[in-house]
N, C-alpha and C positions, 0 to 999 in steps of 0.2 A: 205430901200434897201433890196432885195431880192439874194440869191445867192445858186445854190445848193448844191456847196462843201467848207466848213471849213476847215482846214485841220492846226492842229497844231503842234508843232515841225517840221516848215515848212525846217526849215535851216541842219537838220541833213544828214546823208547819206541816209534813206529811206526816211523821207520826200520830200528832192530834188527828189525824181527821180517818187515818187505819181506826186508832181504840177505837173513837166514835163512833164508827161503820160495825166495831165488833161491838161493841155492847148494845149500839140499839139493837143489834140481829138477835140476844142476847147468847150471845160465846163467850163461855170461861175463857178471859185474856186479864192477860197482866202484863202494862204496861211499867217502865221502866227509863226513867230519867238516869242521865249521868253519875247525879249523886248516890242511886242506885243502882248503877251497875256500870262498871268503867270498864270496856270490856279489852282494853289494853291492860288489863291485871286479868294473867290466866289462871291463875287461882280461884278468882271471884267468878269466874265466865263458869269455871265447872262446878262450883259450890251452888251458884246459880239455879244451874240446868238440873244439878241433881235436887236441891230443892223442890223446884216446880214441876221439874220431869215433863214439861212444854211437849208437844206430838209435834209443834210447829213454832219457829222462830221465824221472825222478821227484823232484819236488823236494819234501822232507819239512821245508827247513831251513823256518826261519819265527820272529818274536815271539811270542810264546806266553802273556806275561805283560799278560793283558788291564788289568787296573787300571795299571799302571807308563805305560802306552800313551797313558793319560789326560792325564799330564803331558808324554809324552816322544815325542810321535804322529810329528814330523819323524824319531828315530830308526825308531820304528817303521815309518814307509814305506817308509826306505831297505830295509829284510829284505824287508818283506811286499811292498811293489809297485814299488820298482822292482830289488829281486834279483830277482824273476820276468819282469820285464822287457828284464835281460841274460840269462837262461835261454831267453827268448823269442826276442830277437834273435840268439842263438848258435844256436840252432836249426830256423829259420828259416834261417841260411849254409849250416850244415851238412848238413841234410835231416833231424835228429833229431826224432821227436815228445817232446811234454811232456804230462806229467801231474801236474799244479798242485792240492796240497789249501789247500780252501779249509775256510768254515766257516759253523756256523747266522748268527752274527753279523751276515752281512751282509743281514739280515733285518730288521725291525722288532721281531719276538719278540712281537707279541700278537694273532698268528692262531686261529683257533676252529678249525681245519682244516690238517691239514699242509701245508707249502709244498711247492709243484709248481718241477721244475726252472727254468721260467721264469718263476716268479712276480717280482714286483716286489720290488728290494730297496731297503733301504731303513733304513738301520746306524744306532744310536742313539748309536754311541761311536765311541773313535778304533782301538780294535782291528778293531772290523768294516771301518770305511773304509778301513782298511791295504788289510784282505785283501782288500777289494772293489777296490780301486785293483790287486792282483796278478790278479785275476781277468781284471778288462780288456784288461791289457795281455798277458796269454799269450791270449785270443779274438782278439785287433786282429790280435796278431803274426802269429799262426801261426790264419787259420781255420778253416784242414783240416786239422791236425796238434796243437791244442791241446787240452788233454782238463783239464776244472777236475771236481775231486772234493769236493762238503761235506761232512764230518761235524762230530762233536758230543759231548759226553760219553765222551771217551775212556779205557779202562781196559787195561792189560795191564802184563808182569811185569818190564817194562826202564825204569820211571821212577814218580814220584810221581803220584798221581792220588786219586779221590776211595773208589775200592773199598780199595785202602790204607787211604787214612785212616781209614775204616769200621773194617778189620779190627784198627786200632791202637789206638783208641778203644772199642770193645767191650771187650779186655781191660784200660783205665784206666778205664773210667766204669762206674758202675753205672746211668746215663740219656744219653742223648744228643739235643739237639733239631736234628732237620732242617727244611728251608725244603720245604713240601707245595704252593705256590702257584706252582711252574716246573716244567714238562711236558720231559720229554725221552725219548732214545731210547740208552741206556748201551751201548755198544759196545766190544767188545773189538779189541782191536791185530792181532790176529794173523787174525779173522778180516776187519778193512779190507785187511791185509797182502793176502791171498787175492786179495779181489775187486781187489785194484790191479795187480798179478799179471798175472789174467785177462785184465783191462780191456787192459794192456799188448800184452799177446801179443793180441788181437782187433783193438785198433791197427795192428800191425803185419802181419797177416792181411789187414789193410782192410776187417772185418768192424763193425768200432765206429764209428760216427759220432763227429768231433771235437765237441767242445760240453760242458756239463754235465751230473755224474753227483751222485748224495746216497748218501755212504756211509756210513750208518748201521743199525743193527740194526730190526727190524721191533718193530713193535710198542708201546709206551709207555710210563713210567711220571712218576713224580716224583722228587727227592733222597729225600724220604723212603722212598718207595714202594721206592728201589732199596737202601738204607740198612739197610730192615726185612728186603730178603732177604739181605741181607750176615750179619744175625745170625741169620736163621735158617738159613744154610748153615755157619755154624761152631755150631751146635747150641746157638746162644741164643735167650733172649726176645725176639719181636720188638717187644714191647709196650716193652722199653726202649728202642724209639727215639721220642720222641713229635714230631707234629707242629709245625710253626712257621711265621711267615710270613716272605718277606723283610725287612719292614722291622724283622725282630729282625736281617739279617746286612747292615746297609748298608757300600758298596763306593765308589769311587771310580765305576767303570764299570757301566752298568745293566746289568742281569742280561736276559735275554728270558723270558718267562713263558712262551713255547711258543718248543720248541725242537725240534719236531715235523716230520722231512724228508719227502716223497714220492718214492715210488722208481720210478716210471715208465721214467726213463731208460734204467735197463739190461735194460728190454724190445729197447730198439732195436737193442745188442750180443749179444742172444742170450745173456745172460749174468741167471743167478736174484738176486732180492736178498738183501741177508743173513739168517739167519735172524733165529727171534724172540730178543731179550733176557734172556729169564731161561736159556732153552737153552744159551745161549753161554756166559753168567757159571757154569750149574752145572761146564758143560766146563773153562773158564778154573780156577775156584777151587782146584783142587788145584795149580797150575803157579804160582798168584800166591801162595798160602802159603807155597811154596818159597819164589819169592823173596823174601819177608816174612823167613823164617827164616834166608836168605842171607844180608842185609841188616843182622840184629840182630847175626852173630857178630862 
């Protein structure tokens, strides 16, 4: 059996909305939930790939629970860096490329200036070292066929995230305090979905340079900054969100104060970056109320 797209951690909020993107283009993909393929068993990751014989893997699985990571960082590895590792090495046998989402985290988080794809990283926790320990080993393995993706601030209509909880919290509170002293760039699912897509098929075109891309939406804001436009696109005050700093939300895992990507990279692919931020949320917001409204019944 022959298939172009792989694609695992099919079931999360960004994988949902990659198949989507691939099946209504109509591309042979095959999607793949945990309980189909745990890609921390390297047995299963090359039985897999020889299987489907994928021309292109996207691997969306991942730890995602950054404070838990703190205590639990040896589990954590095994998902983040060396499941991309057997990802790596199956694809690498097979002639498959990868495309490895990474994250701001393995950053230092208190840049004045957006990180440039090459900048130095440089992880204050054990979530970012996960993912930076995945990063390596898909660039070692594969260095012409490895494609590592960062984003950040992630929002769309297949899982929990922080524009939800915005929109859930508006209708319980009559105030809410957000954290205004961490810089970021809120991006929606579905248009990462896009540009991974893209990226893929440019891939496989031989148009993309292997190495690292920053998918994240253009432009900036803060929790609060994105929080106040959440109430004022459901037709609330935005003055009921009021400012805070972090050390009113302390965490297990340090937060990055800039989580600010540079998009350079996908000049090299011939491929546009994403747009701006509040563009995409206006777009997005009718499609995440639904699922809001789905969710409650």
């Amino acid at each position: 059996m022959t298939t172009t797209w792989l694609l695992t951690g099919a079931t999360g909020m960004l994988g949902q909305d990659v198949l989507a993107l691939l099946r209504r283009d109509g591309e042979t993909a095959v999607g793949l939930a945990r309980s189909g393929l745990d890609i921390t068993d390297a047995d299963a990751v090359h039985d897999t790939l020889d299987a489907h014989r994928p021309r292109i893997v996207v691997n969306c699985a991942a730890w995602t629970a950054v404070d838990d990571a703190e205590a639990r960082e040896a589990e954590a590895l095994r998902v983040n860096g060396d499941g991309p590792g057997h990802l790596a090495a199956a694809c690498a046998k097979t002639g498959a490329r990868l495309i490895q989402l990474s994250t701001d985290y393995v950053f230092a988080g208190d840049a004045t200036a957006p990180y440039p794809e090459d900048g130095p990283t440089a992880p204050r926790g054990a979530y970012g070292r996960t993912k930076l320990a995945g990063e390596r080993a898909v660039l070692t393995a594969l260095p012409d066929a490895g494609y590592v993706v960062r984003t950040a601030w992630l929002y769309g209509a297949g899982g929990r995230n922080f524009v939800d909880t915005m929109i859930g919290l508006e209708a319980a509170r009559d105030t809410v305090d957000v954290v205004d002293d961490q810089r970021g760039q809120p991006t929606w699912t579905a248009d990462l979905a896009d540009r991974l897509v893209r990226l893929g098929r440019a891939a496989l075109a031989g148009t993309a340079p292997a190495g690292v891309y920053h998918g994240t939406s253009s432009g900036e804001t803060t929790w609060y900054g994105l929080a106040r436009e959440v109430f004022r696109l459901l037709g609330a005050d935005p003055a009921r969100v009021r400012p805070t700093t972090s050390t009113a939300f302390v965490r297990p895992a340090p937060r990055p104060a800039c989580s600010v990507l540079g998009h350079d990279g996908w000049r090299r692919a011939g491929i546009d970056p994403i747009r701006p931020w509040r563009e995409a949320l206006e777009t997005a917001f009718p499609l995440l109320l639904d699922a809001k409204k789905g969710s409650a019944r």
